[in-house]
PDB file of N, CA, C and O in Angstrom:
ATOM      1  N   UNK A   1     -23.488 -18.901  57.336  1.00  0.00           N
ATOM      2  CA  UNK A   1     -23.821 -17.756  56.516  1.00  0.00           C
ATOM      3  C   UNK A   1     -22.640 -16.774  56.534  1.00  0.00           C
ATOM      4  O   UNK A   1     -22.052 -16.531  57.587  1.00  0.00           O
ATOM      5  N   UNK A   2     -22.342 -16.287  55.523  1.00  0.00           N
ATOM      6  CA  UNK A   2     -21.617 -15.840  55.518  1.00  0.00           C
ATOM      7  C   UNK A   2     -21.528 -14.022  55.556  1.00  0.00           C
ATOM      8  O   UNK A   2     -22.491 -13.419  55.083  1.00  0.00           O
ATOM      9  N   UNK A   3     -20.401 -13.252  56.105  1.00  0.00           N
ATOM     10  CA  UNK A   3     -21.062 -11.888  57.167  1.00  0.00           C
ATOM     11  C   UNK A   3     -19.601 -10.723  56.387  1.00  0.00           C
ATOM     12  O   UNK A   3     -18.390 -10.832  56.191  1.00  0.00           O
ATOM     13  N   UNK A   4     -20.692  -9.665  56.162  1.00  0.00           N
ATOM     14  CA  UNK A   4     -19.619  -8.532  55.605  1.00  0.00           C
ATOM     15  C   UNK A   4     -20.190  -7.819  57.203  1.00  0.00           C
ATOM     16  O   UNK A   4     -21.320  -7.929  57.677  1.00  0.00           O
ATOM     17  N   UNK A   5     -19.427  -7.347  57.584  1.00  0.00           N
ATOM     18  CA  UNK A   5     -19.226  -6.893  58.742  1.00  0.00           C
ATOM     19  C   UNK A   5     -20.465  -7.045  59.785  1.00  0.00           C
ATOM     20  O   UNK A   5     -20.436  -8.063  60.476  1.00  0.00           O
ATOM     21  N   UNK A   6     -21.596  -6.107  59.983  1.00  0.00           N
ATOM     22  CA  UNK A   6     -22.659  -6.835  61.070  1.00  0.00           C
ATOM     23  C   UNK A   6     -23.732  -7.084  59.956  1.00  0.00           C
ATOM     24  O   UNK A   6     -24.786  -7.404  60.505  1.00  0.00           O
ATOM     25  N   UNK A   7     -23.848  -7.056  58.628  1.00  0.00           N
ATOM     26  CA  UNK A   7     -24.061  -7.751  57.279  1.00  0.00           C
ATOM     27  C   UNK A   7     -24.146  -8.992  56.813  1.00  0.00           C
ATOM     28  O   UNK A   7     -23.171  -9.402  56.183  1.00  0.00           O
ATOM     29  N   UNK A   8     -25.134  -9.758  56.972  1.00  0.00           N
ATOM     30  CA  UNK A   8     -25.443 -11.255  56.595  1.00  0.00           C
ATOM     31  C   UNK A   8     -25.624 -11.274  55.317  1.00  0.00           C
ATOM     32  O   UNK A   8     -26.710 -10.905  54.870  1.00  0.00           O
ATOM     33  N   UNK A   9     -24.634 -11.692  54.491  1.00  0.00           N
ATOM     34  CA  UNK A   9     -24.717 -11.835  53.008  1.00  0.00           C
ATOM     35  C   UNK A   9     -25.945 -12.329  52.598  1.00  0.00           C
ATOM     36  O   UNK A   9     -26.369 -13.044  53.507  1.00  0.00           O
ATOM     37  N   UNK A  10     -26.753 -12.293  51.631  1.00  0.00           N
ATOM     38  CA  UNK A  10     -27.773 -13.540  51.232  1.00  0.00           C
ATOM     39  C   UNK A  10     -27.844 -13.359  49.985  1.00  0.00           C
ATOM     40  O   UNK A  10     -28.919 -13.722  49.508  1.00  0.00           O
ATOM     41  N   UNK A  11     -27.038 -12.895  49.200  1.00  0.00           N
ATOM     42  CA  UNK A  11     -27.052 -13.143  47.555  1.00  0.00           C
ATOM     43  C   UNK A  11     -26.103 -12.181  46.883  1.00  0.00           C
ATOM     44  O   UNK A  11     -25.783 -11.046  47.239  1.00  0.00           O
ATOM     45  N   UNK A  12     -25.754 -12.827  45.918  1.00  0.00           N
ATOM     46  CA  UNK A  12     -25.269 -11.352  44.839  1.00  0.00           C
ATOM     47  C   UNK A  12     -25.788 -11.334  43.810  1.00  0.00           C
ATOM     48  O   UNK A  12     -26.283 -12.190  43.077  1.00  0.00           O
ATOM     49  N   UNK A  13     -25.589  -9.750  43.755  1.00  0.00           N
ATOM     50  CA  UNK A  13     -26.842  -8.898  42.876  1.00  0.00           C
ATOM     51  C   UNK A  13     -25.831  -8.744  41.346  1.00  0.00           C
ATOM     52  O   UNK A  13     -26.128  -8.735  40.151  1.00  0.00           O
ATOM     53  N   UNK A  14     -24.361  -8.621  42.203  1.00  0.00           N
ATOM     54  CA  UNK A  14     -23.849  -8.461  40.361  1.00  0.00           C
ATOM     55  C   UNK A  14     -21.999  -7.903  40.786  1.00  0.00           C
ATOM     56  O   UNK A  14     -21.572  -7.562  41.889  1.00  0.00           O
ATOM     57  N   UNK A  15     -21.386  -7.974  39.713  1.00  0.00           N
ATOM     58  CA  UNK A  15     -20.147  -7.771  39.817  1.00  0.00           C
ATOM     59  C   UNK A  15     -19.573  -7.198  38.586  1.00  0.00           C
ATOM     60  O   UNK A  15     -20.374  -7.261  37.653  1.00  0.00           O
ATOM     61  N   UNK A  16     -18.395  -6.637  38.273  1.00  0.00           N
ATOM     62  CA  UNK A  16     -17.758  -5.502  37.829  1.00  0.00           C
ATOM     63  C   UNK A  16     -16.047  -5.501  37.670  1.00  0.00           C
ATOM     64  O   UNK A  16     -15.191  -6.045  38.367  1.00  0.00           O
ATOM     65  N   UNK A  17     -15.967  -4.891  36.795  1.00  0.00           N
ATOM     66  CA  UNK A  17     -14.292  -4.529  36.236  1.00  0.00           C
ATOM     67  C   UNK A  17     -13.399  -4.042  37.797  1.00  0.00           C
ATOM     68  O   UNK A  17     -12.185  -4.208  37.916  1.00  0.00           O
ATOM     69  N   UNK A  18     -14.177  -3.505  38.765  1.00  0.00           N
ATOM     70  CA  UNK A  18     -14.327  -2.767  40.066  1.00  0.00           C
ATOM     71  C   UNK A  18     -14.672  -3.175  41.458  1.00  0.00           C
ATOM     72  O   UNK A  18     -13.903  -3.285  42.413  1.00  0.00           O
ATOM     73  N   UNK A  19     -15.823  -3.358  41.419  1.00  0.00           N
ATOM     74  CA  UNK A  19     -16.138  -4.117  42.744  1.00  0.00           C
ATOM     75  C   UNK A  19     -17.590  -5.309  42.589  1.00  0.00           C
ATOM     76  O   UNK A  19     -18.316  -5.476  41.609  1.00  0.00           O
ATOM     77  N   UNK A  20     -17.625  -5.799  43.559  1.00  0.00           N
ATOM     78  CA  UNK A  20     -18.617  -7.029  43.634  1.00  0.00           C
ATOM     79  C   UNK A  20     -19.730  -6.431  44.769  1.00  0.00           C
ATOM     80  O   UNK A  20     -19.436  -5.805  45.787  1.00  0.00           O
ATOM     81  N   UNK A  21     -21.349  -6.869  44.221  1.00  0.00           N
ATOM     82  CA  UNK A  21     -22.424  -6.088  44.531  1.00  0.00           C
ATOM     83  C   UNK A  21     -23.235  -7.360  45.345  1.00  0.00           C
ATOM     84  O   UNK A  21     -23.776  -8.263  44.707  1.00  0.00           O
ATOM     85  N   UNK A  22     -23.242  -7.314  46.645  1.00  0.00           N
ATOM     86  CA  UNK A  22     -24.028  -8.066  47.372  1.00  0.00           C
ATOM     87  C   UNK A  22     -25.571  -7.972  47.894  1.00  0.00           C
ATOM     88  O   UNK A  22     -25.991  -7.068  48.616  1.00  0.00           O
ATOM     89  N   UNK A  23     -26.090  -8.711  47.561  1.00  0.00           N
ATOM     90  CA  UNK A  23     -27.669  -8.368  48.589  1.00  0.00           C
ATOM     91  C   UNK A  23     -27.573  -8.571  49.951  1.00  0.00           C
ATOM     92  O   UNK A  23     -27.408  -9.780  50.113  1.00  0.00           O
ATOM     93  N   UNK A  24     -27.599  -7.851  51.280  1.00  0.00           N
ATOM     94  CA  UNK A  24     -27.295  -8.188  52.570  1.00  0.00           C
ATOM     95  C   UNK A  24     -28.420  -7.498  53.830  1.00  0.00           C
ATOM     96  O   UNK A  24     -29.038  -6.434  53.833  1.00  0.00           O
ATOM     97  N   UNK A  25     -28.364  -8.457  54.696  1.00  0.00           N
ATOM     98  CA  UNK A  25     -29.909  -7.921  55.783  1.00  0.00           C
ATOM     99  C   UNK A  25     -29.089  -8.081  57.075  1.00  0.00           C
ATOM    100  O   UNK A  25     -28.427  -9.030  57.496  1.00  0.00           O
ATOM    101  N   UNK A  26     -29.352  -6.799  57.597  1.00  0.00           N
ATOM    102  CA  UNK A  26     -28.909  -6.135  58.899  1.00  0.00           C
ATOM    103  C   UNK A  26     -29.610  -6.963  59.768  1.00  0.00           C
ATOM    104  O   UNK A  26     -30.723  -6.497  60.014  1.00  0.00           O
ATOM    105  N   UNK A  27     -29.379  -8.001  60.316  1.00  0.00           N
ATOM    106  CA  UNK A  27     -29.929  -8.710  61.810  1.00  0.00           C
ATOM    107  C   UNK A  27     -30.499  -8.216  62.583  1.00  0.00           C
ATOM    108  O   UNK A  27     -31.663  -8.566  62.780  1.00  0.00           O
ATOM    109  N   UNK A  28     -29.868  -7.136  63.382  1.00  0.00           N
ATOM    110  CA  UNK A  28     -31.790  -6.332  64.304  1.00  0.00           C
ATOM    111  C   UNK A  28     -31.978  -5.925  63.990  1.00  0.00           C
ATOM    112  O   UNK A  28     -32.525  -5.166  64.791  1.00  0.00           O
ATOM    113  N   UNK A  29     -32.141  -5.241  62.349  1.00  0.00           N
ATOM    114  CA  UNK A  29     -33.381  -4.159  62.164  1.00  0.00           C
ATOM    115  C   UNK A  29     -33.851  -5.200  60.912  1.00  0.00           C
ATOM    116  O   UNK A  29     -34.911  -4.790  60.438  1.00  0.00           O
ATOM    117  N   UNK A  30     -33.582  -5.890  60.535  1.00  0.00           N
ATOM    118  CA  UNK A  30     -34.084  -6.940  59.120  1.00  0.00           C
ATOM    119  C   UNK A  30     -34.124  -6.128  58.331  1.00  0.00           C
ATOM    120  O   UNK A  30     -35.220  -6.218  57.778  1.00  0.00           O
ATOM    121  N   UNK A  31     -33.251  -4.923  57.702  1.00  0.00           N
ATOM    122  CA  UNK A  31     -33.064  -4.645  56.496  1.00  0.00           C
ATOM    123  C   UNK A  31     -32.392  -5.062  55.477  1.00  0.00           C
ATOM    124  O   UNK A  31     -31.251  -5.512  55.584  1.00  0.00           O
ATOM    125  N   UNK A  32     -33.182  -4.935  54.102  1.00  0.00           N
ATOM    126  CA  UNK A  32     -32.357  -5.705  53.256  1.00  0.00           C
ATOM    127  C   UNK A  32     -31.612  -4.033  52.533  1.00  0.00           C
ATOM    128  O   UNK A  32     -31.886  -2.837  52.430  1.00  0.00           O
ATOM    129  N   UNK A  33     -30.609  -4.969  52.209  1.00  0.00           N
ATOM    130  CA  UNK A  33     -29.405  -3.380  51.635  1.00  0.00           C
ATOM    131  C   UNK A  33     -28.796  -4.307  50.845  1.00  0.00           C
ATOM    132  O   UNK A  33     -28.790  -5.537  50.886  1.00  0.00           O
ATOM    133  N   UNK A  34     -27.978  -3.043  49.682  1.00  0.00           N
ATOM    134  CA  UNK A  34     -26.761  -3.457  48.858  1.00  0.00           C
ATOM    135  C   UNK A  34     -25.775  -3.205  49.481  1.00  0.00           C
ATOM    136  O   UNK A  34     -25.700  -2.242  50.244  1.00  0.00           O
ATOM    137  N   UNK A  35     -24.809  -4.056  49.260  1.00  0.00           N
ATOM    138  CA  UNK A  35     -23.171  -3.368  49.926  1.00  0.00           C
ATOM    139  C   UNK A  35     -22.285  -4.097  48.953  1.00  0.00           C
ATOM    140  O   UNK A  35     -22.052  -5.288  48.748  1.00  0.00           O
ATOM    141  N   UNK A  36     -21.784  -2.720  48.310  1.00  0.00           N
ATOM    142  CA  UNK A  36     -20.926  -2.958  47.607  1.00  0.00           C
ATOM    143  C   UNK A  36     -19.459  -2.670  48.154  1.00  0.00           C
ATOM    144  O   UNK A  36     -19.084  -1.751  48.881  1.00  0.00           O
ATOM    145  N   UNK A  37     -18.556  -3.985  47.454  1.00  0.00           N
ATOM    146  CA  UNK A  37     -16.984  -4.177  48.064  1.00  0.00           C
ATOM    147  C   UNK A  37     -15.836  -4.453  46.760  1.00  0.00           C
ATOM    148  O   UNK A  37     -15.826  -5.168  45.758  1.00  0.00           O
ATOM    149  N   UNK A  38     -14.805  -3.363  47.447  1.00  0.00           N
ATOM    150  CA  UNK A  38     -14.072  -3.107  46.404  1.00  0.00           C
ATOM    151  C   UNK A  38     -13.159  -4.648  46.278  1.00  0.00           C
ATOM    152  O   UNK A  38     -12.783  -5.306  47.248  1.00  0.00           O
ATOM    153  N   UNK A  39     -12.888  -5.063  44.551  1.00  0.00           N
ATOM    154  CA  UNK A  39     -12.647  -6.182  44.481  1.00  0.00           C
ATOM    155  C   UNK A  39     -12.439  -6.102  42.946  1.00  0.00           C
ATOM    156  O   UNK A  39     -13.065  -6.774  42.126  1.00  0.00           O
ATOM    157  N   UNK A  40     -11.267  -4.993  42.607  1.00  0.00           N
ATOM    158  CA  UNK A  40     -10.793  -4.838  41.134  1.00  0.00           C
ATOM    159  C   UNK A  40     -10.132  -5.744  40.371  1.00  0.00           C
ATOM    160  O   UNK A  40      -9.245  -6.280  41.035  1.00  0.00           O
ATOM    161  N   UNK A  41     -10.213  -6.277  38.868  1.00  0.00           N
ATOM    162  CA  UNK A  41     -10.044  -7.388  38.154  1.00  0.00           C
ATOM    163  C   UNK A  41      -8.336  -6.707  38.528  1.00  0.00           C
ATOM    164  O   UNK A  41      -8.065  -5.655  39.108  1.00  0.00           O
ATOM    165  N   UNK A  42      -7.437  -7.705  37.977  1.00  0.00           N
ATOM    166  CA  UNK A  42      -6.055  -7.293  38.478  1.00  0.00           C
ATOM    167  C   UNK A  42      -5.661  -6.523  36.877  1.00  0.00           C
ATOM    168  O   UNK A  42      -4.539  -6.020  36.929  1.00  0.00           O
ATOM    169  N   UNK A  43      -6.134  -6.396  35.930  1.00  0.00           N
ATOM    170  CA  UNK A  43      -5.835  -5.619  34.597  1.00  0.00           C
ATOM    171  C   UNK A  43      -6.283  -4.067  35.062  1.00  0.00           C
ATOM    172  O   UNK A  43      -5.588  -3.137  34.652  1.00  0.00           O
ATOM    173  N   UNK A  44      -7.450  -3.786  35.922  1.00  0.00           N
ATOM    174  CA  UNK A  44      -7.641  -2.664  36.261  1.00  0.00           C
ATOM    175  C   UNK A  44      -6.822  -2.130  37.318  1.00  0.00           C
ATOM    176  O   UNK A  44      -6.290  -1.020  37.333  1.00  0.00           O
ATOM    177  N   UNK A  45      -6.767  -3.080  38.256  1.00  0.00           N
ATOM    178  CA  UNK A  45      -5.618  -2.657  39.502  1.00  0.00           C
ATOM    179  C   UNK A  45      -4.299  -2.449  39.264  1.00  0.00           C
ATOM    180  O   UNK A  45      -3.611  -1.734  39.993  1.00  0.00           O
ATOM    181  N   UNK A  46      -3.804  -3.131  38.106  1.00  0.00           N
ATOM    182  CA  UNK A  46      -2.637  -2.715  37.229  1.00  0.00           C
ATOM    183  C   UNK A  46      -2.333  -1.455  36.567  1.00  0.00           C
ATOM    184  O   UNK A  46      -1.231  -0.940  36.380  1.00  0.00           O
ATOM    185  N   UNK A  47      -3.697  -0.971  36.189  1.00  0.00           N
ATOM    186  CA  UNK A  47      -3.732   0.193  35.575  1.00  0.00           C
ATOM    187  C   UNK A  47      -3.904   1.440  36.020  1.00  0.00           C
ATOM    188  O   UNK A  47      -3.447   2.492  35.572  1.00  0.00           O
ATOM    189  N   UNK A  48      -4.394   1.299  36.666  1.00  0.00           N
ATOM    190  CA  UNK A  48      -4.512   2.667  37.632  1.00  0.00           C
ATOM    191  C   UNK A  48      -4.416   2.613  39.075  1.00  0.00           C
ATOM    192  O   UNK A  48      -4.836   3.455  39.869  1.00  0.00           O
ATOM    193  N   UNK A  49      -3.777   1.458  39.341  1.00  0.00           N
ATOM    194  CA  UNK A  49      -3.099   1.168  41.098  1.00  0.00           C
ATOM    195  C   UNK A  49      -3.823   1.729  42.263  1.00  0.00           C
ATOM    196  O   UNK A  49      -4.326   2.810  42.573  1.00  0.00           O
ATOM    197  N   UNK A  50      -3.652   0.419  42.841  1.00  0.00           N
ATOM    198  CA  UNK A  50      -4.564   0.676  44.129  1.00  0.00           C
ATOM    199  C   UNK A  50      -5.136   1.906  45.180  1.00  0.00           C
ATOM    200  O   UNK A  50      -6.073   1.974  45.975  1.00  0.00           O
ATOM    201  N   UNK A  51      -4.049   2.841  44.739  1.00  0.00           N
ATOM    202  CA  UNK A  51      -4.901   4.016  45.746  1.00  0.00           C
ATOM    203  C   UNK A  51      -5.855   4.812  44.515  1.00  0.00           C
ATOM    204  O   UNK A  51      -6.846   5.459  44.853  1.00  0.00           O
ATOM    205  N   UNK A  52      -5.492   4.705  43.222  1.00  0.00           N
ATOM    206  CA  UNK A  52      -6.552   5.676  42.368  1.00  0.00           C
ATOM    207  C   UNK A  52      -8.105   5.041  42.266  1.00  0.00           C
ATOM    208  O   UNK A  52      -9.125   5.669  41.983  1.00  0.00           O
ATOM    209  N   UNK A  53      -7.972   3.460  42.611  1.00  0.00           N
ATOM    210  CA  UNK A  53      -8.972   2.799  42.368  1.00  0.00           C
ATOM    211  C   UNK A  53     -10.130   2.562  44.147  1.00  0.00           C
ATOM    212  O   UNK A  53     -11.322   2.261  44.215  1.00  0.00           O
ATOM    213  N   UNK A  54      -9.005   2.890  45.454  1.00  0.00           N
ATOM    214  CA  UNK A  54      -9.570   3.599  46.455  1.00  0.00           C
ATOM    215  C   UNK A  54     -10.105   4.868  46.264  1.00  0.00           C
ATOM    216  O   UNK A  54     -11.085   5.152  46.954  1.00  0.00           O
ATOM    217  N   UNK A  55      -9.737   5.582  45.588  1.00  0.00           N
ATOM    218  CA  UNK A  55      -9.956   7.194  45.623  1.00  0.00           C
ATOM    219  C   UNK A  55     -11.431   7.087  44.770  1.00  0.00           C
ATOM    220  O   UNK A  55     -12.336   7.810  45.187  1.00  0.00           O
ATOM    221  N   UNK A  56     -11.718   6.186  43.554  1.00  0.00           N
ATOM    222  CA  UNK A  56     -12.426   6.440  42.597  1.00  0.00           C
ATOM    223  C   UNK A  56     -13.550   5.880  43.591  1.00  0.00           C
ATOM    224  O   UNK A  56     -14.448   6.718  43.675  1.00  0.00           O
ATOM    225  N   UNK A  57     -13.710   5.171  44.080  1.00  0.00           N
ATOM    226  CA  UNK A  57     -14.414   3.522  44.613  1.00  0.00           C
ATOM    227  C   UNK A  57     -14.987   5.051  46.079  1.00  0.00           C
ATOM    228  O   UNK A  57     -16.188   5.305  46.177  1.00  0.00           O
ATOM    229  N   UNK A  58     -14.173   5.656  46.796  1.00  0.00           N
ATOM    230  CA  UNK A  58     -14.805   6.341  48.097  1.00  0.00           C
ATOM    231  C   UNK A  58     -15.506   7.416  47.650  1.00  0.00           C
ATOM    232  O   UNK A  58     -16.435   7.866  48.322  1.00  0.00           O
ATOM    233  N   UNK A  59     -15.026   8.132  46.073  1.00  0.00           N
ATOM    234  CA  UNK A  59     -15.837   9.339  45.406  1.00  0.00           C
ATOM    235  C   UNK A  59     -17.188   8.997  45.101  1.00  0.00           C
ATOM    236  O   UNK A  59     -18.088   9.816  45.289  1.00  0.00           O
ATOM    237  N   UNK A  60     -17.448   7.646  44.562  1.00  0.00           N
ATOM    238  CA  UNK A  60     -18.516   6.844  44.378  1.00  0.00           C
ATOM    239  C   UNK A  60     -19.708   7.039  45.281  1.00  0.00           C
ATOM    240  O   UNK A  60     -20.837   7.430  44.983  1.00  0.00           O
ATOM    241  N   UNK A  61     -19.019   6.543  46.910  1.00  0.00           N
ATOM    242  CA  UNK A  61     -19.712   6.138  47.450  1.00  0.00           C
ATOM    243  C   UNK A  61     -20.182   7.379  48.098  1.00  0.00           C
ATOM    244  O   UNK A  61     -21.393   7.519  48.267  1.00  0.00           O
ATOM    245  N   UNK A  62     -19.414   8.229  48.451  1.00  0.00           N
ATOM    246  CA  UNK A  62     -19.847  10.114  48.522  1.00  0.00           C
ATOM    247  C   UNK A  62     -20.720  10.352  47.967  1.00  0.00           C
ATOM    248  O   UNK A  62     -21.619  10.983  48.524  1.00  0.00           O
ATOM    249  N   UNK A  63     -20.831   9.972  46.698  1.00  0.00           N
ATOM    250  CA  UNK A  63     -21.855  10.342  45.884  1.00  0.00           C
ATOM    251  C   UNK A  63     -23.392  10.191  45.844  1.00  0.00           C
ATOM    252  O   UNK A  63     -24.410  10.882  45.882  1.00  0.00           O
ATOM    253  N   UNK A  64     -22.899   8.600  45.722  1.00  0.00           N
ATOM    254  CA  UNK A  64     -24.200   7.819  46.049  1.00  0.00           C
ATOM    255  C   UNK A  64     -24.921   7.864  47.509  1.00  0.00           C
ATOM    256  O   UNK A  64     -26.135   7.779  47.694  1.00  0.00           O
ATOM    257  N   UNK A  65     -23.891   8.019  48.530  1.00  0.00           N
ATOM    258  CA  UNK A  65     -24.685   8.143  49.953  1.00  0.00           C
ATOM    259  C   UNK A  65     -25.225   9.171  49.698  1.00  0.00           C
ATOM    260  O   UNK A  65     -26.353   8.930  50.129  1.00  0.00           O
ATOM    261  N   UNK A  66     -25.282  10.671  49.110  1.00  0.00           N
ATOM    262  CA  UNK A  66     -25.821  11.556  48.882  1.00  0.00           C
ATOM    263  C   UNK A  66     -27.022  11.540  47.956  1.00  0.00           C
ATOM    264  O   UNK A  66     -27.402  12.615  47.490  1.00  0.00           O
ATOM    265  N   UNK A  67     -27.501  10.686  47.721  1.00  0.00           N
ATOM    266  CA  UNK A  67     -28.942  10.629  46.958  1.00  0.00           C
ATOM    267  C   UNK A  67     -29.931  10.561  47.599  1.00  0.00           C
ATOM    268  O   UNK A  67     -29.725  10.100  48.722  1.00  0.00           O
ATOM    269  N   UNK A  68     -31.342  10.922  47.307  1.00  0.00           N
ATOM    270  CA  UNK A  68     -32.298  10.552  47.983  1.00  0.00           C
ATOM    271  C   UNK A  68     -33.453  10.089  47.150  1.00  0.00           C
ATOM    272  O   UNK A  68     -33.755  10.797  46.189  1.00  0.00           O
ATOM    273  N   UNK A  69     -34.053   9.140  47.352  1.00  0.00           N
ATOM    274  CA  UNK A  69     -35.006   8.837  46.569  1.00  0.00           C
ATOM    275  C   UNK A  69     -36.390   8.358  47.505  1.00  0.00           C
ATOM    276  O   UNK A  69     -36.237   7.414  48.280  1.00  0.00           O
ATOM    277  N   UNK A  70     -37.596   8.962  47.423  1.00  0.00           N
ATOM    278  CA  UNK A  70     -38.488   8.378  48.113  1.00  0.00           C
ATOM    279  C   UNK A  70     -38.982   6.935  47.825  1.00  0.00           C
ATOM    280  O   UNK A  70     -39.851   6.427  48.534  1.00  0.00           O
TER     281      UNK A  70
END
């Protein structure tokens, strides 16, 4: 099986001009989560080079960790 960090992959949910969207379950707590990983087509990484597409990709995730939804 294959492991994004203590992250047991078990599917993908979808992918992008940007990054690739995994379905993944945390081993001791059996949660299932998304984890998304940056993984830009090389026409985009061309275009706006690797640190603007870090910068855009960590503003993202600022963002989104900041939501709450019951």
């Amino acid at each position: 099986m294959k492991k994004i960090g203590k992250y047991e992959v078990t599917g993908l949910l979808g992918k992008g001009g940007m990054a690739v969207v995994y379905k993944v379950r945390a081993p001791v707590i059996g949660r299932v989560a998304a984890a998304k990983v940056l993984a830009p087509h090389p026409f985009l990484k061309n275009l706006l080079g690797k640190k603007r597409l870090y910068d855009l990709f960590v503003r993202e995730a600022k963002v989104m960790g900041g939501l709450y939804h019951r």
